[in-house]
C-alpha positions as a printed NumPy array, in Angstrom:
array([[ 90.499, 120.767, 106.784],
       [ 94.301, 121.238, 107.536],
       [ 94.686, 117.913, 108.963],
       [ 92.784, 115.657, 105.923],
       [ 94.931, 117.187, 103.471],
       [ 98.077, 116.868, 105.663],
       [ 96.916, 113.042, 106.573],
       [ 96.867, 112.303, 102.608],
       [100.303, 114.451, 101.835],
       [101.672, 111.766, 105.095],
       [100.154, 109.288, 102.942],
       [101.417, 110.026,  99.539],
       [105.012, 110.929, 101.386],
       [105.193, 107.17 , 102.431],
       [103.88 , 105.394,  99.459],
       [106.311, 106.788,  97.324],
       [109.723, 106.35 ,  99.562],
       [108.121, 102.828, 100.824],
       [106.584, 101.316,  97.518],
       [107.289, 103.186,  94.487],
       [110.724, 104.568,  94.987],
       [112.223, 101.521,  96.22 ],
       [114.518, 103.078,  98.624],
       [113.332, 101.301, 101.77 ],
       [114.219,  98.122,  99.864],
       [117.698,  99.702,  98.851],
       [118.569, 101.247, 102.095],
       [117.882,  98.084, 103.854],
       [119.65 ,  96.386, 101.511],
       [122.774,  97.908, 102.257],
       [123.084,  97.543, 106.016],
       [122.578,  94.213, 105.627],
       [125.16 ,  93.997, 103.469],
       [127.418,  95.88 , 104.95 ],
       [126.45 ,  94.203, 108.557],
       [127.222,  90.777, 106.947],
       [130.16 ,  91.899, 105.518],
       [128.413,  91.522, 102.074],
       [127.33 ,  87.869, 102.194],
       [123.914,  88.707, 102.209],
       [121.9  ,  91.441, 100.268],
       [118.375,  90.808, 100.704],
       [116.074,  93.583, 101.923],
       [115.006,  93.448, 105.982],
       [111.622,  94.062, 106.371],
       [110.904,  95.614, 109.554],
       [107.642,  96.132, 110.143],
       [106.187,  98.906, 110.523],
       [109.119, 100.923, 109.084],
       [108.601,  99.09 , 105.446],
       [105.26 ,  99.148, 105.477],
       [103.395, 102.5  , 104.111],
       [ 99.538, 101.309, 105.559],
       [101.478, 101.052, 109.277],
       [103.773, 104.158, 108.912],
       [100.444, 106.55 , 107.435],
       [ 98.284, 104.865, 110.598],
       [101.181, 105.401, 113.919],
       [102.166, 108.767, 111.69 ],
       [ 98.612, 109.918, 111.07 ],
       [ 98.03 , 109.062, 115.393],
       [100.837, 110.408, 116.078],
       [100.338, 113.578, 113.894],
       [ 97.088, 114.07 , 115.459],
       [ 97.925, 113.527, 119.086],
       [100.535, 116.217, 118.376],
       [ 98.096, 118.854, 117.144],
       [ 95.863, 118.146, 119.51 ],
       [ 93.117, 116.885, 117.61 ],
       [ 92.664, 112.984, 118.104],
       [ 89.155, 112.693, 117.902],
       [ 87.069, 109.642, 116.704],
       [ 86.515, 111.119, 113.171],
       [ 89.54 , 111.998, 112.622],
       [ 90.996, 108.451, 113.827],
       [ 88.733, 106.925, 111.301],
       [ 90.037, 109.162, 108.829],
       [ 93.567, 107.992, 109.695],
       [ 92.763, 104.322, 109.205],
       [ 91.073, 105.126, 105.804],
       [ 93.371, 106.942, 104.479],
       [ 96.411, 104.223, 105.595],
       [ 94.036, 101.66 , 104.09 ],
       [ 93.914, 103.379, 100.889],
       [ 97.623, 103.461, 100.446],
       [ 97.347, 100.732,  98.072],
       [ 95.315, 102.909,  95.758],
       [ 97.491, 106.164,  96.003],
       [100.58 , 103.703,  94.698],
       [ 98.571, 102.576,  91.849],
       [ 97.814, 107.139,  90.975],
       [101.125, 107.747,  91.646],
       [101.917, 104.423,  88.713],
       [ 99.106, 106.26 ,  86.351],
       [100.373, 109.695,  87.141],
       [103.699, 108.56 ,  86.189],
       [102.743, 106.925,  82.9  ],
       [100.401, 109.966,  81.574],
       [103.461, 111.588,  82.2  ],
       [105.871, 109.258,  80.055],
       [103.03 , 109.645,  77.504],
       [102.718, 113.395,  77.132],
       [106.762, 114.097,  76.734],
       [106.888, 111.478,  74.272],
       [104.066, 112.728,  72.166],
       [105.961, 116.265,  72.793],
       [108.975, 114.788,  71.587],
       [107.406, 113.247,  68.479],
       [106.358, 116.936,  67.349],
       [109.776, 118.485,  68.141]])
């Protein structure tokens, strides 16, 4: 039970520095610029290190091998949980806006 709830914490871990935060895109960003000397800005995208569905799957193997538990279940487990990191960036949107939502109806009554 450990390891499903530490496979989705992996997964909401990289959705939110890969996808939602923005920093990948930022910190990439940077050393280009600074290894062009600033001509160029643009984000690098180096797979699998921008990517949150590759870094939950080789983190999730990984993760597992570690522990000592790579089994065919849990494998599967991995790859549905990396597949569903599309859907854990849209809670972490909703989660974010019910948020925005309540402190602004608490700040309408204050």
């Amino acid at each position: 039970m450990k390891q499903l709830t530490d496979l989705l914490l992996i997964a909401a871990i990289y959705v939110f520095a890969l996808d939602v935060s923005g920093f990948w895109q930022e910190a990439t960003a940077a050393v280009k610029a600074w290894l062009t000397r600033g001509h160029f800005r643009t984000p690098i995208d180096i797979k699998p290190f921008s990517c949150s569905l590759c870094m939950t799957f080789w983190t999730g193997i990984v993760y597992l091998a570690i522990t000592d538990s790579l089994t065919l279940p849990l494998t599967a487990y991995v790859c549905l949980v990396a597949m569903l990191t599309p859907r854990i960036a849209d809670l972490l949107h909703v989660v974010d806006n019910l948020l925005a939502k309540i402190f602004n109806q608490i700040n309408k009554i204050l």
